[in-house]
C-alpha positions in Angstrom: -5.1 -85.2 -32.1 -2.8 -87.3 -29.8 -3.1 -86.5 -25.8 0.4 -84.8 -26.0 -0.7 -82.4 -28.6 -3.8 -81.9 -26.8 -2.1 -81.1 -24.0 0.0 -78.5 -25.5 -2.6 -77.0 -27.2 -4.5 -76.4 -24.5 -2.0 -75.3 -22.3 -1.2 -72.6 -25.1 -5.1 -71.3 -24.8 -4.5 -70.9 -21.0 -2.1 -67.6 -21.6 -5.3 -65.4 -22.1 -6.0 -66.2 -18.4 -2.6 -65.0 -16.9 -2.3 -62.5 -15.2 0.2 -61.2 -12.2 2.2 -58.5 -10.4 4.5 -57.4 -7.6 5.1 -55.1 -5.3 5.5 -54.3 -1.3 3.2 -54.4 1.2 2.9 -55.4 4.8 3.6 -58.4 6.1 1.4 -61.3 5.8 -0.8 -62.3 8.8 -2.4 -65.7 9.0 -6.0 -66.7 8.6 -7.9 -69.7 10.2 -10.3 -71.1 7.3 -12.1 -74.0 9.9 -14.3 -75.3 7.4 -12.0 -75.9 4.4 -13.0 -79.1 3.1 -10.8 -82.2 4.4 -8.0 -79.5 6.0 -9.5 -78.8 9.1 -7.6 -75.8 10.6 -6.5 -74.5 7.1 -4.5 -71.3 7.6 -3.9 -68.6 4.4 -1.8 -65.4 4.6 -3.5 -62.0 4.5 -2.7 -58.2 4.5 -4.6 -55.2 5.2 -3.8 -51.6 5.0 -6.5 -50.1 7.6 -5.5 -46.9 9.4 -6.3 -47.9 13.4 -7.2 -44.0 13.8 -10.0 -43.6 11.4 -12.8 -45.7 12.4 -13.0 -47.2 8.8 -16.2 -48.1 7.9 -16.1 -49.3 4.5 -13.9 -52.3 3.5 -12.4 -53.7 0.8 -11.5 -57.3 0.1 -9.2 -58.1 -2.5 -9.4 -60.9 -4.6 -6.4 -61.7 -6.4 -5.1 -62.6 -10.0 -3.9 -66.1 -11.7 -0.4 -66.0 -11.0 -1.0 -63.6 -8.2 -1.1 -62.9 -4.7 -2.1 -60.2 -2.2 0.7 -58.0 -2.6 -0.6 -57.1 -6.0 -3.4 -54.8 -3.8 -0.5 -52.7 -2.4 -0.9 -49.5 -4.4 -4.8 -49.2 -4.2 -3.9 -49.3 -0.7 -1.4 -47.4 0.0 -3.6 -44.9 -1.6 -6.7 -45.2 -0.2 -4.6 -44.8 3.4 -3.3 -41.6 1.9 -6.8 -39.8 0.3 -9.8 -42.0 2.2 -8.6 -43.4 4.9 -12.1 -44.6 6.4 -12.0 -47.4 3.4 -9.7 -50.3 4.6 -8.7 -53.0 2.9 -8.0 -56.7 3.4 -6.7 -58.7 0.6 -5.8 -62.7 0.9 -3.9 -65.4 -0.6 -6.3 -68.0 -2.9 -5.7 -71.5 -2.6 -3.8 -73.3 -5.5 -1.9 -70.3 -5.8 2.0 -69.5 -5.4 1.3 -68.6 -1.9 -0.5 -71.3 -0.5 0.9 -72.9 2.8 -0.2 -76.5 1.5 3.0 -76.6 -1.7 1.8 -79.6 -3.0 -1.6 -78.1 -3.8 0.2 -75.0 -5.6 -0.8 -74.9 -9.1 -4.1 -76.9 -8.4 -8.1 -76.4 -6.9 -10.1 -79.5 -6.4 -13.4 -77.0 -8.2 -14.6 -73.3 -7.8 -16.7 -74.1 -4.7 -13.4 -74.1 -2.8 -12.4 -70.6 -4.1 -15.6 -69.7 -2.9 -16.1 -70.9 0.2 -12.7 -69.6 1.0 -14.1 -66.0 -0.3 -16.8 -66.0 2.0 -15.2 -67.7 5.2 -12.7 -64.6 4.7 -15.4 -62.0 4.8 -17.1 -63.3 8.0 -13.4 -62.9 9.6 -13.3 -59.1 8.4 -16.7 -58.4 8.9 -16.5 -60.0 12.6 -12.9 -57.2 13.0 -15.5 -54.4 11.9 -18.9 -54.6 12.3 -21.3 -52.5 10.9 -19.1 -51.6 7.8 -19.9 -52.2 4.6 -17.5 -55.0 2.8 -17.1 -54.6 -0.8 -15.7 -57.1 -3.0 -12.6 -56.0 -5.1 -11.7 -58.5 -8.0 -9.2 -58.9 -10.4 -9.1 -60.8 -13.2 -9.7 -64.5 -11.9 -10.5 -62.6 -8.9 -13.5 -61.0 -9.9 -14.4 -64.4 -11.6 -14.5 -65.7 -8.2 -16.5 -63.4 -6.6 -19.4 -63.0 -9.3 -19.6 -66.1 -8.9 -19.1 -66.5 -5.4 -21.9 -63.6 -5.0 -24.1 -66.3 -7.1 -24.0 -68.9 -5.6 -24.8 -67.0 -2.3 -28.4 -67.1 -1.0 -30.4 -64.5 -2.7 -31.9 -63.7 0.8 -28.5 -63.4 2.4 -26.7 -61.0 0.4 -22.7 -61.8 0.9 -21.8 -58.2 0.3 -22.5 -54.7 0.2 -20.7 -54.0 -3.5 -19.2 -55.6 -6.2 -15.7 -54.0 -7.8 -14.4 -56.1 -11.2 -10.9 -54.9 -12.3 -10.3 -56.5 -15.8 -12.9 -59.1 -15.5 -12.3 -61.6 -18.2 -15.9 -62.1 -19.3 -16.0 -64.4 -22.4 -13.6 -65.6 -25.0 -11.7 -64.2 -27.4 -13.3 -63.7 -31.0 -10.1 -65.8 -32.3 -10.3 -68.7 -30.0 -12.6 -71.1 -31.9 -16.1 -71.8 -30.6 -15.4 -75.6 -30.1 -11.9 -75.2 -28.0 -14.0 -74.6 -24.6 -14.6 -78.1 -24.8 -11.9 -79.7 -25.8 -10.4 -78.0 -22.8 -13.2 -79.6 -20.5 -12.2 -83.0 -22.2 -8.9 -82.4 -21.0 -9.4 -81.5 -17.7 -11.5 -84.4 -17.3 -9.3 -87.1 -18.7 -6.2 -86.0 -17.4 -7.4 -83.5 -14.4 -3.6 -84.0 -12.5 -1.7 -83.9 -15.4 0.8 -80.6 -15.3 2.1 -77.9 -17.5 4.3 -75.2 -17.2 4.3 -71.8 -17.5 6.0 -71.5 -20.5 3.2 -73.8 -21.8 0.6 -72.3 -20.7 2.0 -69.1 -22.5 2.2 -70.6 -25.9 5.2 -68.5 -27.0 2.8 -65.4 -26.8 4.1 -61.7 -25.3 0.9 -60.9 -23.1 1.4 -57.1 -21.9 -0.6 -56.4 -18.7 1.2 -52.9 -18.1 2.7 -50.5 -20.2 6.4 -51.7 -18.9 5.7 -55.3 -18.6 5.3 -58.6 -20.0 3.4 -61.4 -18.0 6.0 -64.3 -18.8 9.0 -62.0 -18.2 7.3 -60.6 -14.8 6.1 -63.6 -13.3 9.3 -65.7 -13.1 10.5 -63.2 -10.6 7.9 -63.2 -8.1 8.3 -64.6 -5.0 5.4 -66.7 -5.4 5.6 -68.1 -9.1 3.6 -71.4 -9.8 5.6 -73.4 -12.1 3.3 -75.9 -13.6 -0.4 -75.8 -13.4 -3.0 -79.0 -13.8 -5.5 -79.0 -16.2 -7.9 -79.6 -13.3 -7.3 -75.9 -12.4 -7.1 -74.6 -16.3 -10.8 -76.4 -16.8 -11.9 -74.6 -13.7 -10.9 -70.8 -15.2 -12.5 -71.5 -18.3 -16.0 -72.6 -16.9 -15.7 -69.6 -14.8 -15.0 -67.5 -17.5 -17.9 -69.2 -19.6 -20.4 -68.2 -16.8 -19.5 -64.8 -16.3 -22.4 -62.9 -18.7 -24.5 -65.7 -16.5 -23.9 -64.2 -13.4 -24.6 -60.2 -14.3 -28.1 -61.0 -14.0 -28.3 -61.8 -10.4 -26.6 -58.8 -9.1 -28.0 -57.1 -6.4 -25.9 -54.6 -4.8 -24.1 -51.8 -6.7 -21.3 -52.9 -8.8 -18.5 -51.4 -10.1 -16.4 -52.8 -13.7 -12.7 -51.5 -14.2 -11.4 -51.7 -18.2 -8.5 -51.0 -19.7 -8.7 -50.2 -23.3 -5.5 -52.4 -24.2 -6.7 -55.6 -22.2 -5.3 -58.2 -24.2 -8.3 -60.0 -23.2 -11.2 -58.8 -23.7 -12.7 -55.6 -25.5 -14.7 -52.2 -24.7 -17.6 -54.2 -26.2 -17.2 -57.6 -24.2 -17.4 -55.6 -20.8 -20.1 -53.0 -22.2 -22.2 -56.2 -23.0 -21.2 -57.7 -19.5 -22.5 -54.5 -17.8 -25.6 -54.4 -19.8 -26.8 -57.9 -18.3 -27.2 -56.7 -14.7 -30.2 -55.5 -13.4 -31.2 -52.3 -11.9 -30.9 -52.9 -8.7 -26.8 -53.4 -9.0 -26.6 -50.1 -9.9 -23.9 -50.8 -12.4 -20.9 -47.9 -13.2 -18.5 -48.5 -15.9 -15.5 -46.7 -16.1 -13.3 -47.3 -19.5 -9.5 -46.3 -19.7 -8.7 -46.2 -23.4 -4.6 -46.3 -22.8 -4.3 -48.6 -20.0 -3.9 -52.7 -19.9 -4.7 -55.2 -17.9 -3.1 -54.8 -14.4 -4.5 -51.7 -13.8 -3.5 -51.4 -10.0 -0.1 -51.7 -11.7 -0.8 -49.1 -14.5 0.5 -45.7 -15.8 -3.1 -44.7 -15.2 -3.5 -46.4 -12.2 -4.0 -42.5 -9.9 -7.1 -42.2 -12.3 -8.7 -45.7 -11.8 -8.0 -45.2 -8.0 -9.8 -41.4 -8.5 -12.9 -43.5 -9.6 -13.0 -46.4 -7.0 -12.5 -43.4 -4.5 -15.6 -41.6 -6.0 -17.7 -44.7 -5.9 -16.9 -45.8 -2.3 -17.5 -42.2 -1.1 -20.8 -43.0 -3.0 -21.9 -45.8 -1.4 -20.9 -45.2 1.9 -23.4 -42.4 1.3 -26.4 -44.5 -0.1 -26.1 -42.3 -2.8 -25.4 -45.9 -5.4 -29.5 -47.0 -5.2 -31.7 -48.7 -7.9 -31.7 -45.7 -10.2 -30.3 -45.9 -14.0 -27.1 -47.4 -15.1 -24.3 -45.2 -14.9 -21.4 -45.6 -17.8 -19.1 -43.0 -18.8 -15.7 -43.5 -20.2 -12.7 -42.4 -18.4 -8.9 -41.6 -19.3 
């Protein structure tokens, strides 16, 4: 295969990584990352939806999407203001992504670590605004692949967090994406790490629905922040991410909850049943299915329900009542 048809085929595999939304929220606030490798004095937007009247002591950081930004955490909470207001929530802009201050990185990430570190720099600023609450991580999509793997790589003796949330985790591959492609996209990403594609690329043609009303390449093109070429640098990066996912279930320590829509064009009931069953017992794990809904689902038709279930689960563990006792899984609808 030449490098230009390499390219594009590759770029055509990304589309099962994409995922993005919009919305309204409040405005951004700026965040001091001081030890962001080689930027000294880094700064990346934030939001929050805390009520100042409530004493919160549960929060929420939000981890956004490919494609996305932290806008797309506006509904969960605008909701959580309205039915628990003691659970705040902070959600932040990821490097590489359409609303990163540095534009030429937009659409790149030197490796995961950065992702990472970022993660964790951002929860000592929240839990220094609120001390003594307990910070859960909130994930979607490439989000949660950041922070399982973010929580990995964290000293075991040191736990980062107090919970795990993964909305629409992406856990493995598709059954129709052959077993040798993986590779090929490493090859790639190592021989020409800088090289660019577009979006339209990286969608290969395909009509991915993420909510019942919309279809990523339609959606994305009007946001605000839209990327419009990514490097294979960053494309290798998702997919070694996604490949470790079922590698980082084991070490969960703290409870964790996984969000699934039935009609994820990415993975399947299965993938993520087989993703929960790899964690311990001390994560506590609780599984919530939604037959009907896609792969946004802060975005979804269902969306009051999933929001129902993160409500139960935080009222849980702000309780201690999420310990080392047996798996919870039910489905939901």
């Amino acid at each position: 295969m030449d490098p230009c048809s390499r390219r594009r085929f590759l770029a055509s595999l990304a589309a099962s990584w994409a995922a993005a939304a919009a919305g309204c929220a409040p405005g951004m606030r700026p965040v001091l990352n001081p030890v962001a490798a080689g930027a000294k004095g880094e700064t990346f937007g934030f939001r929050k939806w805390v009520d100042p009247h409530a004493d919160p002591d549960v929060m929420l950081i939000g981890i956004h999407g490919f494609c996305g930004s932290s806008v797309d955490y506006t509904n969960l909470g605008e909701h959580l203001l309205e039915h628990q207001p003691r659970t705040g929530l902070y959600a932040y802009e990821l490097r590489g992504q359409g609303s990163d201050p540095i534009h030429q990185r937009r659409g790149d990430i030197g490796s995961a670590r950065e992702w990472c570190r970022d993660l964790l720099e951002f929860t000592r600023l929240v839990r220094s605004r609120h001390d003594g609450a307990k910070v859960v991580w909130y994930g979607e999509s490439m989000g949660a692949l950041i922070a399982a793997h973010a929580w990995r790589e964290a000293p075991a003796a040191d736990p980062p967090c107090d919970g795990l949330v993964f909305s629409s985790p992406i856990v493995r591959f598709r059954d129709d994406i052959p077993a040798w492609t993986p590779g090929l996209v490493q090859v790639a990403a190592t021989t020409l790490p800088l090289a660019r594609v577009s979006l339209e690329t990286l969608m290969g043609g395909q009509q991915v629905r993420v909510t019942q009303s919309a279809v990523h390449g339609e959606q994305v093109k009007a946001n605000p922040y839209h990327v419009d070429h990514y490097t294979l640098r960053l494309i290798g990066t998702l997919a070694r991410l996604i490949d470790g996912m079922n590698g980082c279930a084991p070490t969960f320590r703290v409870p964790v909850l996984v969000l699934h829509g039935g009609r994820d064009y990415f993975n399947n009931d299965a993938d993520l049943r087989g993703f929960v069953a790899r964690m311990p017992r001390e994560a506590a794990s609780t599984y919530r299915h939604y037959p009907k809904a896609y792969h946004l689902l802060m975005y979804d038709e269902r969306r009051v329900a999933v929001f129902r279930d993160v409500r139960r689960w935080i009222a849980k563990l702000r309780a201690g009542r999420l310990g080392k006792s047996a798996k919870n899984r039910r489905d939901s609808t």
